[in-house]
N, CA, C and O atoms as a GROMACS GRO file, in nm:
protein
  292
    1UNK      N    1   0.085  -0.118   0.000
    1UNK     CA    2   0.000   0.000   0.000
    1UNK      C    3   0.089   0.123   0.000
    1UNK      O    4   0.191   0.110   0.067
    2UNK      N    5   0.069   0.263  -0.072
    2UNK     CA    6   0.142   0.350  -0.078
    2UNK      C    7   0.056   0.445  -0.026
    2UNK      O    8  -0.063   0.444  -0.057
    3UNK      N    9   0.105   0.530   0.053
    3UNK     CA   10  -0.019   0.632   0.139
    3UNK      C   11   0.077   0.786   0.090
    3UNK      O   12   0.199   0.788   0.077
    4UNK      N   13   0.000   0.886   0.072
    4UNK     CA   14   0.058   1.004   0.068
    4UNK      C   15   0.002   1.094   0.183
    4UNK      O   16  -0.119   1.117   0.179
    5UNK      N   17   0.081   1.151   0.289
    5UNK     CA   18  -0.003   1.234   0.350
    5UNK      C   19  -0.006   1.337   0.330
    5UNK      O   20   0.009   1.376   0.214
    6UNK      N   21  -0.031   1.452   0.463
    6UNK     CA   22  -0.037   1.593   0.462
    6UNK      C   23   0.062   1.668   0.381
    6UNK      O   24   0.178   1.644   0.415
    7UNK      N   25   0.046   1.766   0.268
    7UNK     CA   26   0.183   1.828   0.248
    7UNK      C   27   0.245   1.878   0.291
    7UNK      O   28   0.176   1.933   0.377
    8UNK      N   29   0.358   1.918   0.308
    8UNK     CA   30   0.421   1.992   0.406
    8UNK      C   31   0.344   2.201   0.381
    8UNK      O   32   0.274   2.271   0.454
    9UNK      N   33   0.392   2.218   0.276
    9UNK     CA   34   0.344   2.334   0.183
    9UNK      C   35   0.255   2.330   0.082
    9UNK      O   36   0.290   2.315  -0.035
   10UNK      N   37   0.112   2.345   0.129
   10UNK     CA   38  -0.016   2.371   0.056
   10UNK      C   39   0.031   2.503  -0.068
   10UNK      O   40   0.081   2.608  -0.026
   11UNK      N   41   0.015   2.486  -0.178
   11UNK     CA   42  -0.048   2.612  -0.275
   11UNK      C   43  -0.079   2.696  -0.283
   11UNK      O   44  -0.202   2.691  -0.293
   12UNK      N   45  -0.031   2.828  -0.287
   12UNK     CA   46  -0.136   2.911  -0.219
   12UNK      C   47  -0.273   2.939  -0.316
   12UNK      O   48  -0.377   2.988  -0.273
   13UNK      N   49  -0.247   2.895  -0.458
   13UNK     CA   50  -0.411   2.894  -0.518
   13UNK      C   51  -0.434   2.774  -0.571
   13UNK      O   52  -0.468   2.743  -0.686
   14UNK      N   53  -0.417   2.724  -0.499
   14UNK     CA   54  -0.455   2.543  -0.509
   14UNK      C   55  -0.507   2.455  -0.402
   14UNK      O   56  -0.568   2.491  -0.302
   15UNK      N   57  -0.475   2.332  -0.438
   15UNK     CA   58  -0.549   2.236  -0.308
   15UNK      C   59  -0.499   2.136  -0.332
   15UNK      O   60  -0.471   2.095  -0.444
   16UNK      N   61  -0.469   2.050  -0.167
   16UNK     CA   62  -0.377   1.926  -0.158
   16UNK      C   63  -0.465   1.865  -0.125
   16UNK      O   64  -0.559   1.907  -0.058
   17UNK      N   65  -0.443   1.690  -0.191
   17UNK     CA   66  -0.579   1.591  -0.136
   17UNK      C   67  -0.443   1.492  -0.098
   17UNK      O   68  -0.336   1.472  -0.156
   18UNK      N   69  -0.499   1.444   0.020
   18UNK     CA   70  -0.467   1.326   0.062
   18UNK      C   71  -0.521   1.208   0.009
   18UNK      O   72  -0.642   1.197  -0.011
   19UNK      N   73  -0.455   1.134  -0.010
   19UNK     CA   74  -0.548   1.018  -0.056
   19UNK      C   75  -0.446   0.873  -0.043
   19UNK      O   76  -0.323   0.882  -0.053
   20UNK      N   77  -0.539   0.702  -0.011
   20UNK     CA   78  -0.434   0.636   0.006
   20UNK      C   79  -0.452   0.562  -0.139
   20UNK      O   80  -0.547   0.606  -0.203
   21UNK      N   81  -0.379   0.459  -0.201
   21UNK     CA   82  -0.350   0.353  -0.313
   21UNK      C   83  -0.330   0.219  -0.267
   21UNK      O   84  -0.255   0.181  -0.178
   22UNK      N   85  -0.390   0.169  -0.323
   22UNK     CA   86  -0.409  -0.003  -0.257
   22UNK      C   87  -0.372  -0.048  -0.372
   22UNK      O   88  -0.450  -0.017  -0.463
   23UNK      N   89  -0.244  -0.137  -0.415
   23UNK     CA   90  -0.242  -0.189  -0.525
   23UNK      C   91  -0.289  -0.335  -0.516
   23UNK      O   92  -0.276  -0.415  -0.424
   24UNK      N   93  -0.344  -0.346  -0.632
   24UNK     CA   94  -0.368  -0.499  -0.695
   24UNK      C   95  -0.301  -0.589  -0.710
   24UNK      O   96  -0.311  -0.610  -0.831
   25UNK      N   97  -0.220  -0.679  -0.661
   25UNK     CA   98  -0.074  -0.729  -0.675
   25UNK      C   99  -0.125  -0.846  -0.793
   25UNK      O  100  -0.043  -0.851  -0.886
   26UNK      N  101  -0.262  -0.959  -0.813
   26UNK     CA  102  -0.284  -0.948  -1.011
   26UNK      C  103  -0.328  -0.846  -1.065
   26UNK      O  104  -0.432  -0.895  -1.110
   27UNK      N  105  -0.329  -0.758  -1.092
   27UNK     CA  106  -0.386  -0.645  -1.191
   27UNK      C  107  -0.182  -0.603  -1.198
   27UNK      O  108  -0.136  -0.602  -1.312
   28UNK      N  109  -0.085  -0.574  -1.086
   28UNK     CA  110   0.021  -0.554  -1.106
   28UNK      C  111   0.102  -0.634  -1.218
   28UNK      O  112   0.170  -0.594  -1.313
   29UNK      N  113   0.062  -0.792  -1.163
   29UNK     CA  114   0.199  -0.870  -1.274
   29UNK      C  115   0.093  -0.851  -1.442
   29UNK      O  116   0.151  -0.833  -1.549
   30UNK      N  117  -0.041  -0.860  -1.434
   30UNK     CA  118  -0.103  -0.822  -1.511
   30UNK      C  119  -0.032  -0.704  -1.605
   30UNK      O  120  -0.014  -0.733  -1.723
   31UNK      N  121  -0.003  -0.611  -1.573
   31UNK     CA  122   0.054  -0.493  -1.633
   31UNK      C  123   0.225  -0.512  -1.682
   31UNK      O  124   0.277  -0.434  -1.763
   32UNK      N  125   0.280  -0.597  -1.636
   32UNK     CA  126   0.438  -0.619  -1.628
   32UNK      C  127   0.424  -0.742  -1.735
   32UNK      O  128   0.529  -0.740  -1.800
   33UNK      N  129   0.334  -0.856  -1.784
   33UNK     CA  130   0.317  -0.935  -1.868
   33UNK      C  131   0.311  -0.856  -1.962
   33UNK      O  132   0.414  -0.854  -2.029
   34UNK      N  133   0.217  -0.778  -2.000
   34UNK     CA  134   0.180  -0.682  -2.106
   34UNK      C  135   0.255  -0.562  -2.160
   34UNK      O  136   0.250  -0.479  -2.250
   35UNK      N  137   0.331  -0.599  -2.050
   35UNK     CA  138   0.507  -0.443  -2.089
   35UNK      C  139   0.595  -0.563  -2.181
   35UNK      O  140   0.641  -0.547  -2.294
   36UNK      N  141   0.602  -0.669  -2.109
   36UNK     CA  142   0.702  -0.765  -2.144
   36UNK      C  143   0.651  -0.819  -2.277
   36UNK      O  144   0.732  -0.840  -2.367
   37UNK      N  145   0.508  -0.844  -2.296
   37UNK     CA  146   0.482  -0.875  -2.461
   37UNK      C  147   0.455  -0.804  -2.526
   37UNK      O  148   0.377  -0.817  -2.620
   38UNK      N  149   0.525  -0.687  -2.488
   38UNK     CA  150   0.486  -0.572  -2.596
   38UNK      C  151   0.304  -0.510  -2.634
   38UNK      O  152   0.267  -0.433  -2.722
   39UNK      N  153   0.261  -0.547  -2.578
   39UNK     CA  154   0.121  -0.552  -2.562
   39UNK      C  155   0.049  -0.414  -2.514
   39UNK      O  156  -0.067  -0.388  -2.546
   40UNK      N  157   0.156  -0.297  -2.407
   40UNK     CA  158   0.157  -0.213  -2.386
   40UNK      C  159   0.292  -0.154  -2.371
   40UNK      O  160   0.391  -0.195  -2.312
   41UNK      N  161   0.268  -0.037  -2.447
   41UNK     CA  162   0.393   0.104  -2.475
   41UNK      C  163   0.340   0.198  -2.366
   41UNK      O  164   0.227   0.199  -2.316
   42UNK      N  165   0.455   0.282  -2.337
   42UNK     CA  166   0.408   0.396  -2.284
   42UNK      C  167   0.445   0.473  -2.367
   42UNK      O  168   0.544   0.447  -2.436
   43UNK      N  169   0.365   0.603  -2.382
   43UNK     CA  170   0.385   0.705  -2.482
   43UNK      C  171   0.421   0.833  -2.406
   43UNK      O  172   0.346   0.915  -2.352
   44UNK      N  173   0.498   0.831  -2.412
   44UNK     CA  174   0.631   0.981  -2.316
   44UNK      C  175   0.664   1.110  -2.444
   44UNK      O  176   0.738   1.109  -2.542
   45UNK      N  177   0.593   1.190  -2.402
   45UNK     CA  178   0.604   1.307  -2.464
   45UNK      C  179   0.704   1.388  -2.456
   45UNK      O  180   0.768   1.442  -2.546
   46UNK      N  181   0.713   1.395  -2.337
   46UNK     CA  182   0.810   1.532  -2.272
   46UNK      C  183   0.822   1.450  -2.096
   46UNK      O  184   0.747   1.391  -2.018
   47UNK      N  185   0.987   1.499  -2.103
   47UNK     CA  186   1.018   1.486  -1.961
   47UNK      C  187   1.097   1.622  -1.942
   47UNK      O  188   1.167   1.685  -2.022
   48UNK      N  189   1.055   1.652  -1.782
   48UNK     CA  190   1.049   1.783  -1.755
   48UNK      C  191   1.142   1.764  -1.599
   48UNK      O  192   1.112   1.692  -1.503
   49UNK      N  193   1.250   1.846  -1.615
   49UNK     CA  194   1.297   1.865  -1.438
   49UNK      C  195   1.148   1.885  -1.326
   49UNK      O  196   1.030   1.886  -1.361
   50UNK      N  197   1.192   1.897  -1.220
   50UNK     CA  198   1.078   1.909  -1.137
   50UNK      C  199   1.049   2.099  -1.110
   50UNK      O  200   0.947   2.157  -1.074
   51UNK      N  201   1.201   2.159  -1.149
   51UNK     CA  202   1.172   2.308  -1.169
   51UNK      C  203   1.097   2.354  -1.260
   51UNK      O  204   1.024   2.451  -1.238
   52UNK      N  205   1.102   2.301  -1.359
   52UNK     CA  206   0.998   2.346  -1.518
   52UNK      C  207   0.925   2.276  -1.502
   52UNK      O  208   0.887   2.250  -1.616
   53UNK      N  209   0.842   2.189  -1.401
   53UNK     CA  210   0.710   2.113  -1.413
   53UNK      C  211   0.629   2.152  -1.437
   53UNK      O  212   0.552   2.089  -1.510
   54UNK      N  213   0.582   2.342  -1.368
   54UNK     CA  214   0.453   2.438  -1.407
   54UNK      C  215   0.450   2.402  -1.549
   54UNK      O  216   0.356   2.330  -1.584
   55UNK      N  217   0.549   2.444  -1.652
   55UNK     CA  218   0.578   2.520  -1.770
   55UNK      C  219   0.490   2.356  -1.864
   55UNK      O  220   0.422   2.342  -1.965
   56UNK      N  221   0.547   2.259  -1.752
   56UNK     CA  222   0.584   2.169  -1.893
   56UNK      C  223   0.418   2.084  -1.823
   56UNK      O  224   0.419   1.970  -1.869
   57UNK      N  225   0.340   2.097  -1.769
   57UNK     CA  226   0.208   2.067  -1.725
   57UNK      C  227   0.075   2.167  -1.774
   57UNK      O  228  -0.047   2.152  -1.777
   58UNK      N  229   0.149   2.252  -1.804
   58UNK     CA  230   0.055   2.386  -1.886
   58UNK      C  231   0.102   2.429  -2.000
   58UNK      O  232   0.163   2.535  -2.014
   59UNK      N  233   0.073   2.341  -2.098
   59UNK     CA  234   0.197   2.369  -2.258
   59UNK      C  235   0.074   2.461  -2.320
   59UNK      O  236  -0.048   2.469  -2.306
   60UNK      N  237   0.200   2.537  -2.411
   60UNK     CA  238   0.069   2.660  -2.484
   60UNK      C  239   0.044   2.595  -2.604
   60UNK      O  240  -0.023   2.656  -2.688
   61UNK      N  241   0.087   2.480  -2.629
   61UNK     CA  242   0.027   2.374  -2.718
   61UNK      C  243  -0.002   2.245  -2.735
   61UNK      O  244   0.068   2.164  -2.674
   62UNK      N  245  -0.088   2.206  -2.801
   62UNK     CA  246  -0.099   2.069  -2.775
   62UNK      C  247  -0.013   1.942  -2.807
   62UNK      O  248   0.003   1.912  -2.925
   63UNK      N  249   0.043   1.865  -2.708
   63UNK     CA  250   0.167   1.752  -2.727
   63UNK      C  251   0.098   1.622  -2.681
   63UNK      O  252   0.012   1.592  -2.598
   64UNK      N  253   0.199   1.540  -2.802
   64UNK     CA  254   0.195   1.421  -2.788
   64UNK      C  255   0.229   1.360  -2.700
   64UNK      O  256   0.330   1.413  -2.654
   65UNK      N  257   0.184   1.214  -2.607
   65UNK     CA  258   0.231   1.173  -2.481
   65UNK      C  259   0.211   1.223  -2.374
   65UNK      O  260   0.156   1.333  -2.363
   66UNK      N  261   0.254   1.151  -2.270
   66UNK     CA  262   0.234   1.143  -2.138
   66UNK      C  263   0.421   1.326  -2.097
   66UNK      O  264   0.525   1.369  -2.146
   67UNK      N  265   0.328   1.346  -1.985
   67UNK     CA  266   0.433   1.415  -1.949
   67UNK      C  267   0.508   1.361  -1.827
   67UNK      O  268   0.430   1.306  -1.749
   68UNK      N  269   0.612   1.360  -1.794
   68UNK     CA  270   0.679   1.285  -1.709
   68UNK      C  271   0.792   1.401  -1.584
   68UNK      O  272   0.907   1.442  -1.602
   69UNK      N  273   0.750   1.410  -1.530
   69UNK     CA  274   0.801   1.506  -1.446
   69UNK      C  275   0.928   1.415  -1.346
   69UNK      O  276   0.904   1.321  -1.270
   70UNK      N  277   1.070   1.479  -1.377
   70UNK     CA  278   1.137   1.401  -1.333
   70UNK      C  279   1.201   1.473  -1.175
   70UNK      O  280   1.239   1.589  -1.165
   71UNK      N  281   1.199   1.372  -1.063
   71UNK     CA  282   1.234   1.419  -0.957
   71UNK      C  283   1.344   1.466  -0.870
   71UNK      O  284   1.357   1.554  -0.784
   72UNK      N  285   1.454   1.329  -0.949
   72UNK     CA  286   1.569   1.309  -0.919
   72UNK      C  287   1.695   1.350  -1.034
   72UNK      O  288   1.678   1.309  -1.148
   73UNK      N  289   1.730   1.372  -1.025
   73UNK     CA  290   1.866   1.404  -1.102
   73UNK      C  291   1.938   1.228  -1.144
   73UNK      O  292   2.045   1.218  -1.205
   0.00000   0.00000   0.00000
């Protein structure tokens, strides 16, 4: 189970939800069969530092793929 709690620093024109994730452990290998037979792609548009995340979550145009906001260096 992965739980996210309180944020430390709320938004000031936004809003933080708590919420918990219960994974499916078949619906999981389910998804890892289907990576492995090619059966599902992920489609990655743009990966974005976590400083340009605003920029790259609010594009002034429309893009292909998933956006991927990266955390770590």
């Amino acid at each position: 189970m992965s739980a996210v709690g309180p944020v430390e620093a709320r938004p000031l024109d936004g809003l933080a939800i708590d919420f918990v994730v219960e994974p499916v452990p078949s619906q999981l290998v389910e998804i890892v069969d289907r990576v492995r037979d090619g059966r599902l792609r992920t489609h990655i548009g743009t990966i974005a530092t976590l400083d340009d995340a605003i920029p790259a979550l609010n594009p002034t145009e429309r893009r292909k793929g998933k956006t991927v906001i990266r955390v770590r260096p």
